[in-house]
C-alpha positions as CSV (number, residue, x, y, z in Angstrom):
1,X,35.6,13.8,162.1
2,X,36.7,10.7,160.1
3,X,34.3,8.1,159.7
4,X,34.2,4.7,158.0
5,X,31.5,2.9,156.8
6,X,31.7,-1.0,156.0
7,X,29.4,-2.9,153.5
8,X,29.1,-6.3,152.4
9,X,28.0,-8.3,155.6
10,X,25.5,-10.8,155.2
11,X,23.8,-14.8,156.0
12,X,26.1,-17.1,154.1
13,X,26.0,-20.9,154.3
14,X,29.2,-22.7,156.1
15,X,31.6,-23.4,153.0
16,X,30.0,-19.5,151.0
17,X,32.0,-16.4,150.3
18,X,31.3,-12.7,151.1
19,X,33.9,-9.5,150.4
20,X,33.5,-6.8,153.1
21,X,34.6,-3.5,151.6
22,X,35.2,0.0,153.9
23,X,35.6,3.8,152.5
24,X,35.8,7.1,154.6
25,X,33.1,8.9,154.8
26,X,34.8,12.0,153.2
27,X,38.2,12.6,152.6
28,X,41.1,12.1,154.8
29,X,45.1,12.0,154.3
30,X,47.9,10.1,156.0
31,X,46.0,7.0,157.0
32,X,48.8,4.3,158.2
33,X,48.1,0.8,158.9
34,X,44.3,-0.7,158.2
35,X,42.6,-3.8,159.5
36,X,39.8,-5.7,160.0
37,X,38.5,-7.0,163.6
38,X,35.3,-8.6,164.5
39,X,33.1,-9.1,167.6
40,X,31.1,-12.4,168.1
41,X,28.9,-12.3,171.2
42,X,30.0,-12.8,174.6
43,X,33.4,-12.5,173.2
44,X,36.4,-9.4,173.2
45,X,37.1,-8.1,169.7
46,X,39.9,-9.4,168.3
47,X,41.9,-8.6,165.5
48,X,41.2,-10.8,161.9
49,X,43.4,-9.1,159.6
50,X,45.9,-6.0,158.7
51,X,47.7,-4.3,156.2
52,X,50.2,-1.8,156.4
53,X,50.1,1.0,153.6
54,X,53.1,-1.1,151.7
55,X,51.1,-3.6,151.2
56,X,52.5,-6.0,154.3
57,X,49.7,-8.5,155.9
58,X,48.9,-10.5,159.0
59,X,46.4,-12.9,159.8
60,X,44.9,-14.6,162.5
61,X,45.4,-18.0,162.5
62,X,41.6,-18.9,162.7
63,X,41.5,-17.2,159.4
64,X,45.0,-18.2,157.3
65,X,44.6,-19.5,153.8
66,X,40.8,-18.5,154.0
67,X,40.7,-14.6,154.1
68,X,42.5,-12.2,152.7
69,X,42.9,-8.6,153.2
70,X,43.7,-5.2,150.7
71,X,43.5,-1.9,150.3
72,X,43.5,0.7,147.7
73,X,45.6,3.6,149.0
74,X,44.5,5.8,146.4
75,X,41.2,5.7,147.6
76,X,41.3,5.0,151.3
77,X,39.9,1.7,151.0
78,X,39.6,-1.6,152.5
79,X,38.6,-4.8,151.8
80,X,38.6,-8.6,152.9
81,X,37.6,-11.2,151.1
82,X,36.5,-14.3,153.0
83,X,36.3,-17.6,151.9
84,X,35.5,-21.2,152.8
85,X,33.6,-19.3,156.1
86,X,33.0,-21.4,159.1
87,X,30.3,-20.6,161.8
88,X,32.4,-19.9,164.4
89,X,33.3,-16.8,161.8
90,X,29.9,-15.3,162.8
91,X,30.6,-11.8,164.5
92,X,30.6,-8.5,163.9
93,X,33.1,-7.1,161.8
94,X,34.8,-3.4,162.5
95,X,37.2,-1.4,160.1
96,X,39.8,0.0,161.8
97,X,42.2,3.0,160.4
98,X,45.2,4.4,162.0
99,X,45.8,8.0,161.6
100,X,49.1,8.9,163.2
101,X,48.3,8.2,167.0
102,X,45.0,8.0,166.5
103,X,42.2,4.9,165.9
104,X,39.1,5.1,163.8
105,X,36.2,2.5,163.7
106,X,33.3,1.8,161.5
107,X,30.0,1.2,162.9
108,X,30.4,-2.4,162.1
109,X,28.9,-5.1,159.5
110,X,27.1,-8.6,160.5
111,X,28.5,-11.5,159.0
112,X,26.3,-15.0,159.9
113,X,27.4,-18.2,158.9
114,X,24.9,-20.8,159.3
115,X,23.1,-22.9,157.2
C-alpha cells in the first residue's frame, strides 16, 4: 500500500513563506505525474499545482508567480514552495501521485494564513 506523507504546513502571516514537502512512506517505482491540491472549508478540492516526471508544470491561476512546484524523481519527492500567501490560501493541502491508472493521497497538511 503506497502511502505519502506531507510536512511543512503551518500559521503564517498574509505576505510569509512555507515549503510543503511529500515522501512515500516506503518505496515505490513508476510514479507518473505529482501535484499538489488543497481543501478549504466548505469548498471542493481543487487542484494548486503539477508536475509531470519531465519536469513540465501547471498552476492555478490563484497561485501563478507565487507558488512553485518540484520534485526529486530520484527520491519520490514533492515539494511546493509558496510565497507571498494570501488568506484565501488557507486549506488543507493533499499530495497526490499517479501510479499508472491509479491515485494516491497523503493524509493532508494545514496551511493558515492569517495574521
Amino acid at each position: 500500500q503506497v502511502q505519502l506523507v506531507e510536512s511543512g504546513g503551518g500559521l503564517v502571516q498574509p505576505g510569509g513563506s512555507l515549503r510543503l514537502s511529500c515522501a512515500p512512506s516506503g518505496s515505490i517505482f513508476g510514479i507518473g505525474a505529482m501535484g499538489w491540491y488543497r481543501q478549504a472549508p466548505g469548498k471542493q478540492r481543487e487542484l494548486v499545482a503539477s508536475i509531470t516526471r519531465g519536469g513540465s508544470t501547471n498552476y492555478a491561476n490563484s497561485v501563478k508567480g507565487r507558488f512553485t512546484i518540484s520534485r526529486d524523481n530520484a527520491k519520490n519527492t514533492l515539494s511546493l514552495q509558496m510565497n507571498s500567501l494570501k488568506p484565501e490560501d488557507t486549506a488543507v493541502y493533499y499530495c497526490n501521485a499517479k501510479i499508472t491508472i491509479f491515485n494516491y493521497w497523503g493524509q493532508g497538511t494545514q496551511v493558515t494564513v492569517s495574521s
